[in-house]
N, C-alpha and C positions, 0 to 999 in steps of 0.2 A: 504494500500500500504506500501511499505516498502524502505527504501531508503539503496542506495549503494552507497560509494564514491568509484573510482577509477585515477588509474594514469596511463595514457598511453604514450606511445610514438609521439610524431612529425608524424612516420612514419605510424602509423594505424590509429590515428585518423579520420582522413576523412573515412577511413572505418568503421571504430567503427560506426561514429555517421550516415552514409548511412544505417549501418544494423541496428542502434536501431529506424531511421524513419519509421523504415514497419512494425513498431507496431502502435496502436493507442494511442489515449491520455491518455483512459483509461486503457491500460496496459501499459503505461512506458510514462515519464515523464523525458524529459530532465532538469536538473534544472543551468545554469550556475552559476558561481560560487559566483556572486554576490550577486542572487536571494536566492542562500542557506544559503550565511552570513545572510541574513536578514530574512530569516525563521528562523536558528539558535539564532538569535541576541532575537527577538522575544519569541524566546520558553525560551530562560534563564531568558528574563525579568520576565517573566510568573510565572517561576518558583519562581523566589525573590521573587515574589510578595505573592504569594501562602503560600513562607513556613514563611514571615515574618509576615504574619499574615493579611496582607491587602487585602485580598480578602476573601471575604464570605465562610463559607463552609457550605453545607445542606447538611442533612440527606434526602435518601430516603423518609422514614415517610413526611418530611416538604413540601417538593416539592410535593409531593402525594395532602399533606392537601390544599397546597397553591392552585392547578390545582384546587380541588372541591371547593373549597373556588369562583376562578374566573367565574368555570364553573356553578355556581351556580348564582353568580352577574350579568350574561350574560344570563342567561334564558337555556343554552344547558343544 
């Protein structure tokens, strides 16, 4: 999915948001403005995290070896 902010008018709003209900969930996604800070908030932390070094990073190969590795201890 892909995300769009917009800014509209007082005056269309209630229509805007009449004609994006007769979509479903799965194609369109109301996000208020709250819920997006806090997805946003989320994804920077993420991001810190990432480039500072505090989170893990795998290689294909690893995650590969690590699957046969479990699926292996597990009889599958």
């Amino acid at each position: 999915m892909k995300t769009i902010t917009i800014k509209v008018s007082e005056k269309i709003h209630d229509l805007l948001i009449w004609f994006f209900k007769k979509f479903s969930k799965e194609e369109l996604e109301i996000l208020d403005h709250e819920k997006w800070q806090n997805i946003t908030s989320e994804l920077e932390e993420d991001l810190k995290q990432s480039l500072d070094g505090k989170d893990p990073h795998y290689s294909i190969e690893e995650i590969e070896n690590s699957m046969e590795e479990i699926l292996k201890k597990f009889g599958a």
